[in-house]
C-alpha positions, 0 to 999 in steps of 0.5 A: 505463514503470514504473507506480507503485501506491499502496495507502493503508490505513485500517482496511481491511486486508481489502480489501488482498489483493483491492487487490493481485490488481486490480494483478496481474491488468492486462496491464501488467508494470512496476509498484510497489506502495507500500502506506501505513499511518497506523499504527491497524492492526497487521494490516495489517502482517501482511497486507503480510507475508504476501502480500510472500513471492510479490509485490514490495510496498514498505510504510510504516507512518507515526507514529499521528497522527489526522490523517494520513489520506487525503490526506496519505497519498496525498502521501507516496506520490506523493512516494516514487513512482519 
């Protein structure tokens, strides 16, 4: 059964790596990894980028919107989940 991890991002970018290792290191094989962006942050790109050439990762980075944040962008990935 494919499990569907999603990974919003805040201004919290440093976090990510340390997010994505906590997935890889389950016992579970069959996962996604959505990561949402609510656009503040260019770095988050690159953090996606680079840890995308070893790591299969979907990444959104949505319109620069005060508002879109947290839940907002939990819905969209549950949203977007398989």
């Amino acid at each position: 059964m494919l499990m569907t991890v999603a990974i919003t991002v805040w201004r919290r970018e440093r976090f990510l790596p340390h997010a994505i290792q906590s997935v890889l290191d389950q016992t579970h094989e069959d996962w996604e990894i959505l990561v949402y962006s609510d656009g503040w942050s260019r770095w988050t790109r690159r953090v996606v980028d680079e840890l995308r050439r070893d790591i299969p990762i979907s990444y959104k980075r949505l319109p620069r919107r005060p508002r879109l944040r947290g839940n907002h962008l939990r819905r969209l990935a549950l949203e977007e989940a398989r």
